[in-house]
C-alpha beads as a LAMMPS data file, in Angstrom:
LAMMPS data file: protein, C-alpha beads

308 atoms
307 bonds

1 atom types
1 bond types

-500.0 500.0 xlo xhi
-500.0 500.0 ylo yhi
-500.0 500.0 zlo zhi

Masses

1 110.0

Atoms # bond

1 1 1 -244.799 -232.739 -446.530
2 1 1 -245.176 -231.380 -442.747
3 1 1 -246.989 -228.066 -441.897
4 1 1 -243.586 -227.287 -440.884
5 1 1 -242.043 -227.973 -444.438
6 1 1 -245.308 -226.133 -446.002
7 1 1 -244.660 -222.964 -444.275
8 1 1 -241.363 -223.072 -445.112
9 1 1 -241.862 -223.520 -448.227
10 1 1 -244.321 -220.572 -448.255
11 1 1 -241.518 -218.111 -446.621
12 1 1 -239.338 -218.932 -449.909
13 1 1 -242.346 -218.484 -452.719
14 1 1 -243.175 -215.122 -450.725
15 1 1 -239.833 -213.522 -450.351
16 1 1 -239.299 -214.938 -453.815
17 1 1 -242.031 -213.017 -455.150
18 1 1 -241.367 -209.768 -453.752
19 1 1 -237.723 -210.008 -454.840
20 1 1 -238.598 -210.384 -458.111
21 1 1 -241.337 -207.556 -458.254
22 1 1 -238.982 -205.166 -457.107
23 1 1 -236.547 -205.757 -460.136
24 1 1 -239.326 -206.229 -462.185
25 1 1 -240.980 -202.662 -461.926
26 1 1 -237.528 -201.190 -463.326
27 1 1 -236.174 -203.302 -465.427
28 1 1 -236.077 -201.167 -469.088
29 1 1 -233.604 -199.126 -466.706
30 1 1 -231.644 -202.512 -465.801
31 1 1 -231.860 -203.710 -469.256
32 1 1 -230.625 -200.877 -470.477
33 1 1 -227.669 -200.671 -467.776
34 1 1 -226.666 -204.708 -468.780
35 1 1 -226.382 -203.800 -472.327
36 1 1 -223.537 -201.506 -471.593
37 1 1 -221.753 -204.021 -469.621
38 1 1 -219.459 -206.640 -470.886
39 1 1 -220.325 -210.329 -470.102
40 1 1 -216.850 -210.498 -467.986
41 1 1 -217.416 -207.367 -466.135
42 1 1 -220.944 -208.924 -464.814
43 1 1 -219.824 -212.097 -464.221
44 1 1 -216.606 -210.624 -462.280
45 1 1 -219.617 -208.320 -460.403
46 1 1 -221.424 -211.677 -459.524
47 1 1 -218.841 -213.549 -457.883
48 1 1 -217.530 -210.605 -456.081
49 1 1 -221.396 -210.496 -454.477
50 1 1 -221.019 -214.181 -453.818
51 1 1 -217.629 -213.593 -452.406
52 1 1 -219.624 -210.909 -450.157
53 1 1 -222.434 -212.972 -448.956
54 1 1 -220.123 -216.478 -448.217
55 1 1 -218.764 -213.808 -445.962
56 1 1 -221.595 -212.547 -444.747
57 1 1 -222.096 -215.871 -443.695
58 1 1 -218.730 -216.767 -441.789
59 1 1 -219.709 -213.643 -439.958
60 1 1 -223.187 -214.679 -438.203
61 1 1 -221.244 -218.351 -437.935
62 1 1 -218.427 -216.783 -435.891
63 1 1 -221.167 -214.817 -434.019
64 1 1 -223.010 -218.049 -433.169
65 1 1 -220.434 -220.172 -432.255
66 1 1 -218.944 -217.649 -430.073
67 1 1 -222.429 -217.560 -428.356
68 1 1 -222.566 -221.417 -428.002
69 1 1 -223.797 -223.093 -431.067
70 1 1 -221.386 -223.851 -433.558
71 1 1 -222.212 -225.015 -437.040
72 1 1 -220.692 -226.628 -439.779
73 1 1 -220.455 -224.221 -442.860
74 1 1 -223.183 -226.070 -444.574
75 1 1 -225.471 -225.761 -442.005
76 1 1 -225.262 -222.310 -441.402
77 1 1 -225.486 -221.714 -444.781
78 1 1 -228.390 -223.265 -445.100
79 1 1 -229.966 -221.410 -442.681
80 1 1 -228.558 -218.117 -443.212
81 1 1 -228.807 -217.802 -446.722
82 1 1 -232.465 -219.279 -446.717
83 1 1 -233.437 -216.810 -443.566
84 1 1 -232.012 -213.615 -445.397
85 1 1 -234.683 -213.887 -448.885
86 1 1 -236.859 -212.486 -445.589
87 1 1 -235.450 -208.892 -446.005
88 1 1 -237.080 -208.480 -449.274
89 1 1 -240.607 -208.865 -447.486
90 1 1 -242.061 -205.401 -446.219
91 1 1 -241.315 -205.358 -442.433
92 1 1 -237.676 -206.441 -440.844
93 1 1 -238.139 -209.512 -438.584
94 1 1 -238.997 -212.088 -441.274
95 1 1 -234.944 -213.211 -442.017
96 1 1 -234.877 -213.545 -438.189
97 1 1 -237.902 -215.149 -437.731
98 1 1 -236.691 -217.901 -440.726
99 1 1 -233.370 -217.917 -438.875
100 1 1 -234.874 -219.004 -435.790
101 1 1 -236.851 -221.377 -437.019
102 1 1 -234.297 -223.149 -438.913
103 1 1 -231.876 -222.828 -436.276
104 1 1 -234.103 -225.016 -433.981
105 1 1 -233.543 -228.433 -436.848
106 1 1 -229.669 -227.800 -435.508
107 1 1 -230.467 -227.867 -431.613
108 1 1 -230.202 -223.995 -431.747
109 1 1 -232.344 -222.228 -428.974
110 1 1 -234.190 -219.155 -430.330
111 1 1 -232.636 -216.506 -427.618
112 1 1 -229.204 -217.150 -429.103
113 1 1 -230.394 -217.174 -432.916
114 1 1 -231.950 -214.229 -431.934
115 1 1 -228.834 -212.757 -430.123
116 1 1 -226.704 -213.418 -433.264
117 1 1 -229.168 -211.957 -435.511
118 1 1 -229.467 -208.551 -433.824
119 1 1 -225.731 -208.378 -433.350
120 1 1 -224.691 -209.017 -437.008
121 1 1 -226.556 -205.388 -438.296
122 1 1 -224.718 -203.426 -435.725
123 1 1 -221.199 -204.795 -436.377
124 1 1 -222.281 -204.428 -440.632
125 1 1 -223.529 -200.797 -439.407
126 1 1 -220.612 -199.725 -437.872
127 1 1 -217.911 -201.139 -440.290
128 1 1 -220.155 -200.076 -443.194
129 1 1 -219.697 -196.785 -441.773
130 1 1 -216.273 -197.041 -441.261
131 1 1 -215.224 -197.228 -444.576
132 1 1 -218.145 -194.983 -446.035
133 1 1 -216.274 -192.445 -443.521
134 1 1 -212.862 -192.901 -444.502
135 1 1 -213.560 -192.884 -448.096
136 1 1 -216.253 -190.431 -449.868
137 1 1 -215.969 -187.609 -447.611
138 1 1 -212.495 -186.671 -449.380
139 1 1 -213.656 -188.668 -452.814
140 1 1 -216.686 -187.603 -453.507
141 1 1 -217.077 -184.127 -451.133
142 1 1 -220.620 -181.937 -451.653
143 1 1 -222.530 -184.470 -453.466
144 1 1 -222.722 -186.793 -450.437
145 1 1 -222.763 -184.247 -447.825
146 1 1 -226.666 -184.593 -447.124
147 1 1 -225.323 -187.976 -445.511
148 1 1 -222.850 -186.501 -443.276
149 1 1 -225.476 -187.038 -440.356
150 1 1 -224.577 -190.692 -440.436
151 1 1 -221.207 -190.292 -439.076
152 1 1 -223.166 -189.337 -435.665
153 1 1 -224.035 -192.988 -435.196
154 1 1 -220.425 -194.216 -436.134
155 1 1 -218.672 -193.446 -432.038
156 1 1 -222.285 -195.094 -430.765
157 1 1 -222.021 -197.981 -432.639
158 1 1 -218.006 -198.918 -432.089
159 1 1 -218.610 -198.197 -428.269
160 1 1 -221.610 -200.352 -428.085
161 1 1 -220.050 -203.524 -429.921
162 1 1 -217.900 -203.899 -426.191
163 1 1 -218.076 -207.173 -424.855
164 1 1 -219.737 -205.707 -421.989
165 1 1 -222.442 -203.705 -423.485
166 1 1 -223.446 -206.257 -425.680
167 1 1 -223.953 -208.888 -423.291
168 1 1 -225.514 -206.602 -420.666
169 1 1 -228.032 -205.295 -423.514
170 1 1 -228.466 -208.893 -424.799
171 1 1 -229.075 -209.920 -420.908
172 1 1 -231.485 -207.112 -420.228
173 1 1 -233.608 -207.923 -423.284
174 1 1 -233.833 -211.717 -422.276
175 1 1 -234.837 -210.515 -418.652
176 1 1 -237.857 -208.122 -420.168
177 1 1 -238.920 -211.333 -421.424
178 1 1 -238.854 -213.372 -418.804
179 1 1 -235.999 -215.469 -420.828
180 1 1 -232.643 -217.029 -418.867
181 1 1 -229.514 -214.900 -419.488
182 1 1 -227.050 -215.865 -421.959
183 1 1 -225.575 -219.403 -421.437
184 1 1 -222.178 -218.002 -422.475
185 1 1 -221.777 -214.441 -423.117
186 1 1 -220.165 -213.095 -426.231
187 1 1 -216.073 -212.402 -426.258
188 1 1 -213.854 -209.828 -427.826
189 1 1 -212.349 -212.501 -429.965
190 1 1 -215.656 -213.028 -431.019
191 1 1 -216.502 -209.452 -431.687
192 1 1 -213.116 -209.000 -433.829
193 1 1 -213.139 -212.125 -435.534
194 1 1 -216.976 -211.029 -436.953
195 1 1 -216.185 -207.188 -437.711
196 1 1 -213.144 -208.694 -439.552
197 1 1 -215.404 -210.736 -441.854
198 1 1 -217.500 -207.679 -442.219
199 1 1 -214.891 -205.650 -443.503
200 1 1 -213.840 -208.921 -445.773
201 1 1 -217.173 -208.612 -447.401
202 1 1 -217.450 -204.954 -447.491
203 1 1 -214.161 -205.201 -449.501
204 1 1 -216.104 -208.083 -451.625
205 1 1 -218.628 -205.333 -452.585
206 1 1 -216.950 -203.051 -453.273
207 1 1 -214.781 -205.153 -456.424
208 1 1 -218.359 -206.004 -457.355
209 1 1 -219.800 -202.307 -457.847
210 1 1 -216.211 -201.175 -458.997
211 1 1 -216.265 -203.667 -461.888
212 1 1 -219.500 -202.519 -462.831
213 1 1 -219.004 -198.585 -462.770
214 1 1 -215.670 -199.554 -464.749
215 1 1 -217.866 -201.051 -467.487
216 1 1 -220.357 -198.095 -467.459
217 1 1 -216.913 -195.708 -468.027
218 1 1 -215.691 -194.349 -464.763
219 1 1 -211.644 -194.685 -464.918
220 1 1 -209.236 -194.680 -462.653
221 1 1 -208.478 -195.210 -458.564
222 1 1 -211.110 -192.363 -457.985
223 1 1 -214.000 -194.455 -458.877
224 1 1 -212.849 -197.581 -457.462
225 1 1 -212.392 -196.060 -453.892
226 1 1 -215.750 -194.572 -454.242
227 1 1 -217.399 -197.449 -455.380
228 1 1 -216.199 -199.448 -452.122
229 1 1 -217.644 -196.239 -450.142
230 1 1 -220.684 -195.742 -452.074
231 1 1 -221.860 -199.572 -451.795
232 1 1 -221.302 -199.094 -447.891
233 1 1 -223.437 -195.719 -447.787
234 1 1 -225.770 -196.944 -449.657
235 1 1 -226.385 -200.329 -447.451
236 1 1 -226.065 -198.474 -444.270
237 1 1 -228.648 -195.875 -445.263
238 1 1 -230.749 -198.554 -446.551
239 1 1 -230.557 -200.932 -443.777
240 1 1 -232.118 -197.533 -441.591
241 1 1 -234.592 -196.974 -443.439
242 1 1 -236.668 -200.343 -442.196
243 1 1 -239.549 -199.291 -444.538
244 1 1 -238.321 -200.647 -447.441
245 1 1 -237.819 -203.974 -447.938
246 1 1 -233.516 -204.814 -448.519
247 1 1 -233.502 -200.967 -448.712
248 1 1 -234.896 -200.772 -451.794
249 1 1 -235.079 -196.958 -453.662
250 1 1 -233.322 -195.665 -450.552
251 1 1 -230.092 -197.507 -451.762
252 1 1 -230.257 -196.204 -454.743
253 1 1 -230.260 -192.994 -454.482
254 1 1 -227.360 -192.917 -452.343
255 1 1 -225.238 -194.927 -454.147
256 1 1 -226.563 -192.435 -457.379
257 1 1 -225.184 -189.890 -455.082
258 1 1 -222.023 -190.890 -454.159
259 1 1 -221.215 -191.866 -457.594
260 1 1 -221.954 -188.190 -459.254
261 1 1 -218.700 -187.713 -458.926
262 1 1 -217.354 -189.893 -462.154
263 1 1 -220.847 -190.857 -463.477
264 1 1 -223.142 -188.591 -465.337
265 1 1 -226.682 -189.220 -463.796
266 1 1 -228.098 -191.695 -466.217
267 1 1 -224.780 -194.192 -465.735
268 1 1 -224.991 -193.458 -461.681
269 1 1 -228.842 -194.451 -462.005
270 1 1 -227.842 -197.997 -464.081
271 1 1 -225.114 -198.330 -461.763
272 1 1 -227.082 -198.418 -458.250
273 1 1 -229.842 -200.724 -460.429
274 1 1 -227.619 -203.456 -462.124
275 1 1 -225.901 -203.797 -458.702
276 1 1 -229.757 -204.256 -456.819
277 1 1 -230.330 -206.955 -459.343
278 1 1 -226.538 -208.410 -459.237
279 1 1 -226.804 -208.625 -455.501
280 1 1 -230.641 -210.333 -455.602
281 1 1 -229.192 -213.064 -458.179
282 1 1 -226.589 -213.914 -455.663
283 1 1 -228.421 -213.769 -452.815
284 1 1 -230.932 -216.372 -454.959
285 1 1 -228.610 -218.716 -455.963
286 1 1 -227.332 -219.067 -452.104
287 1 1 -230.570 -219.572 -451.048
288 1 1 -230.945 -222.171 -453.659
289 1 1 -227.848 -223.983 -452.568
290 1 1 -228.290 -223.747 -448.991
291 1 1 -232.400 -224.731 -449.904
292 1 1 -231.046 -228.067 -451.554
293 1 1 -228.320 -229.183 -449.135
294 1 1 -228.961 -232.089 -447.532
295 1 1 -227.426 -233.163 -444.094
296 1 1 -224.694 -235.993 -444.097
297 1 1 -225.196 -236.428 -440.161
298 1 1 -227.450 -235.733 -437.359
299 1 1 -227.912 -232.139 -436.154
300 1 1 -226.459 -233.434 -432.652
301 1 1 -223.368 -234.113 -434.220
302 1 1 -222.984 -231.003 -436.766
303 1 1 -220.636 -229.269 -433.716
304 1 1 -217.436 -228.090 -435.629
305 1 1 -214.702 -228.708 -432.806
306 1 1 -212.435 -226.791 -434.645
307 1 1 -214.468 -223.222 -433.427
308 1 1 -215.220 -224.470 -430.238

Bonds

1 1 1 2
2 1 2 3
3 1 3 4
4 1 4 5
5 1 5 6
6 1 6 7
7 1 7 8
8 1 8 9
9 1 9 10
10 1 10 11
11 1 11 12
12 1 12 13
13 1 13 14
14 1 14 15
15 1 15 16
16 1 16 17
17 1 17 18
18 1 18 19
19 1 19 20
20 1 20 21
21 1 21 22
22 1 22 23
23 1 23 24
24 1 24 25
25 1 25 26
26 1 26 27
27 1 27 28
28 1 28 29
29 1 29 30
30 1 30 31
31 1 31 32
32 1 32 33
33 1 33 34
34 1 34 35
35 1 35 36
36 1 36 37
37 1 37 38
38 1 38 39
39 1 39 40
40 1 40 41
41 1 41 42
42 1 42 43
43 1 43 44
44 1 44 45
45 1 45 46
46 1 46 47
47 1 47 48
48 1 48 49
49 1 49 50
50 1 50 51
51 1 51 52
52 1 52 53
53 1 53 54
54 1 54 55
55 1 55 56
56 1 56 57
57 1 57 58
58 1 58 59
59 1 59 60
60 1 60 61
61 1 61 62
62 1 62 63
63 1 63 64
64 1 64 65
65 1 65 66
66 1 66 67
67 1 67 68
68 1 68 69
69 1 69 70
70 1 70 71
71 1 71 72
72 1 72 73
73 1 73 74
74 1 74 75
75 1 75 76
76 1 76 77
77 1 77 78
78 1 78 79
79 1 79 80
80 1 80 81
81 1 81 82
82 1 82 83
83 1 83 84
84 1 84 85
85 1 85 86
86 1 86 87
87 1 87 88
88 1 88 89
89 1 89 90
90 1 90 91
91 1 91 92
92 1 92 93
93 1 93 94
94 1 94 95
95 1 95 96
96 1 96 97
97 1 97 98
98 1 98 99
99 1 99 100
100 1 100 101
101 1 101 102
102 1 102 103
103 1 103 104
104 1 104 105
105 1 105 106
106 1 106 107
107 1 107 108
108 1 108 109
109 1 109 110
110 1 110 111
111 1 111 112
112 1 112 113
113 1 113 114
114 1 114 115
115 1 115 116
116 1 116 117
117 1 117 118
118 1 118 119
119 1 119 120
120 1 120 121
121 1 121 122
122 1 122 123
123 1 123 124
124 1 124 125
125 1 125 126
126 1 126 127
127 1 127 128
128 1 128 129
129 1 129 130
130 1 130 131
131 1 131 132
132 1 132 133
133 1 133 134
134 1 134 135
135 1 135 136
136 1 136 137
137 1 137 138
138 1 138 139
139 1 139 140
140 1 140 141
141 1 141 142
142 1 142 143
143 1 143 144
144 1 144 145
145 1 145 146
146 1 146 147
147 1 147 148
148 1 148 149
149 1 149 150
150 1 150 151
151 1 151 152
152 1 152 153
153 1 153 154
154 1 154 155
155 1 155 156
156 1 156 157
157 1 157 158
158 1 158 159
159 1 159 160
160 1 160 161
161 1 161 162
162 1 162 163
163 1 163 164
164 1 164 165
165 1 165 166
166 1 166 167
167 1 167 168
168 1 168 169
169 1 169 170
170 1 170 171
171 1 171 172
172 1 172 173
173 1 173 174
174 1 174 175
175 1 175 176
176 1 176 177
177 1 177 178
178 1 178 179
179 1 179 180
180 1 180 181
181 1 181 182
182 1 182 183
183 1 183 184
184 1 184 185
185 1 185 186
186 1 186 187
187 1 187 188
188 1 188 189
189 1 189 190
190 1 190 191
191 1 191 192
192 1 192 193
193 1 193 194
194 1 194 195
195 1 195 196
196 1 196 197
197 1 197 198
198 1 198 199
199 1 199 200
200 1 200 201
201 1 201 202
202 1 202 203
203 1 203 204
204 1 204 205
205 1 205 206
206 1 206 207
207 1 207 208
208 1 208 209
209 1 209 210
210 1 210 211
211 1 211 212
212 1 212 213
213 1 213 214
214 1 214 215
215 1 215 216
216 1 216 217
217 1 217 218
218 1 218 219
219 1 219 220
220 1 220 221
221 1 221 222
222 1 222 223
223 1 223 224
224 1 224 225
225 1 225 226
226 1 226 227
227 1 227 228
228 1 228 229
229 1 229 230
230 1 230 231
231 1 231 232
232 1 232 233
233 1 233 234
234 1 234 235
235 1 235 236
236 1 236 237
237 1 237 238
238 1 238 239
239 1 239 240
240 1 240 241
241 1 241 242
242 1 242 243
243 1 243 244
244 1 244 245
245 1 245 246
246 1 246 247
247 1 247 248
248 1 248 249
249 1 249 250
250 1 250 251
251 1 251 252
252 1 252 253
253 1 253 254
254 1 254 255
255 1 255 256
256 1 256 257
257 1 257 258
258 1 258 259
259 1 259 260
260 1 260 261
261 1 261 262
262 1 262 263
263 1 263 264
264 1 264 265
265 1 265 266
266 1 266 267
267 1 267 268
268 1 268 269
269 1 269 270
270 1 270 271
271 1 271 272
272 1 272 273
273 1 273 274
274 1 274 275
275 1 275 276
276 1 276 277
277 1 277 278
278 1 278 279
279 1 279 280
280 1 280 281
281 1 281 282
282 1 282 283
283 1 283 284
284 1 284 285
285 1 285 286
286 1 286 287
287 1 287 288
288 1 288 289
289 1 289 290
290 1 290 291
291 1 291 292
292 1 292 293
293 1 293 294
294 1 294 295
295 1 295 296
296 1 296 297
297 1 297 298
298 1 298 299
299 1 299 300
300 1 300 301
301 1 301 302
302 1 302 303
303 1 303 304
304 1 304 305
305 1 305 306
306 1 306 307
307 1 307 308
């Protein structure tokens, strides 16, 4: 094996490892939480996450080829799935660190993986915030208000996905470092065409925390409406807070506090955990399928012409 495919190799073993330490130091409180759930209910919860993530996925592919460098699903798959195991390792540039050096196998250059990278976290900030905004400020009231700060960012954030900020920011950060502006800027069709698959997988996530609050004995359109908006809190506050690695703790007690409403404590608490380990399963298994597909052509020709 190359130094390359050692390192590489390393990334995964590492990111697996903290992953599974994170679960590990509360798992009597997940264990407990599963044994409450039906088998159906989880496995409904873990599709839903995989639904989330494939789109997840389509989003940073739309991004990309929009930028210049299209990619078979596979492909970016492989890369982006592989890449994201990164969050779970203290610090935040490790997924786009991976991402860039994957990209580079598919004839990607760095600047734009890079560009693609930053730009997916705003567009899941804003549209996280979106629905977080339209949802538990009537649904849930008091017990979220603490968060009500967030909504600040919300006007920032929609103003500064515009074509023209973007790629001037983008531009700007290339020139600080002495890198060649962007070969082809990014477009509004591009913009919409990744908030949409945002919004597709914040939808995804929400079924998946739903289904499990249903199990754990919420009722009713109340706590499926706050499930969608606790999930997107709880992400967005999470993803601020670059401390903790995938968010973790921070998450949780959002998502605990968003769900007062039609959980007593202890079922809020095994709530926000069985959905942390849920969500690190799938994102496991699609790094294990992107980890073991194998290309059918050359990088030079994976160019979808259909997104070009």
């Amino acid at each position: 094996m190359s130094l390359k495919g050692l390192l590489r190799v390393g990334f995964l073993l590492v990111a697996l490892g903290f992953g599974i330490w994170a679960v590990a130091g509360q798992w009597d409180q997940v264990s407990a939480g599963l044994a409450r759930l039906s088998w159906a209910a989880l496995a409904g919860s873990f599709v839903a996450v995989l639904g989330a993530l494939f789109a997840g996925m389509l989003m940073w592919r739309a991004l990309l080829a929009d930028l210049g460098s299209p990619l078979r699903i596979t492909d970016a798959a492989k890369i982006l799935f592989v890449g994201q195991l990164g969050k779970y390792i203290p610090g935040s540039v490790w997924p786009m660190i991976a991402q860039m050096e994957m990209g580079r196998d598919h004839g990607i250059p760095r600047e734009r993986s890079a560009a693609a990278f930053f730009l997916t976290y705003p567009i899941y900030l804003a549209s996280g915030l979106f629905l977080a905004a339209g949802t538990l400020p009537v649904f849930a009231g008091e017990s979220v208000a603490e968060y009500a700060w967030l909504l600040l960012l919300l006007p920032v954030l929609i103003a500064g996905l515009h074509p023209a900020v973007v790629n001037g920011a983008l531009n700007l950060g290339l020139r600080l470092l002495r890198r060649p502006p962007l070969e082809r800027p990014l477009s509004r069709r591009g913009v919409l065409t990744s908030v949409g698959w945002a919004f597709a997988g914040w939808a995804a996530y929400g079924v998946h925390l739903a289904l499990i609050v249903h199990g754990l004995g919420a009722q009713g359109p109340r706590a499926v409406v706050l499930s969608f908006g606790a999930f997107a809190l709880a992400w967005s506050l999470g993803f601020l807070f670059v401390i903790a690695p995938a968010g973790a703790g921070v998450r949780e007690i959002a998502m605990i506090a968003a769900l007062a409403p039609v959980l007593d404590r202890g079922s809020a608490i095994a709530a926000a955990l069985v959905s942390r380990v849920v969500v690190s399963l799938g994102d496991l298994v699609c790094a294990a399928a992107g980890w073991t597909a194998r290309n059918r052509r050359p990088a030079s020709a994976n160019v979808d012409k259909s997104v070009e």
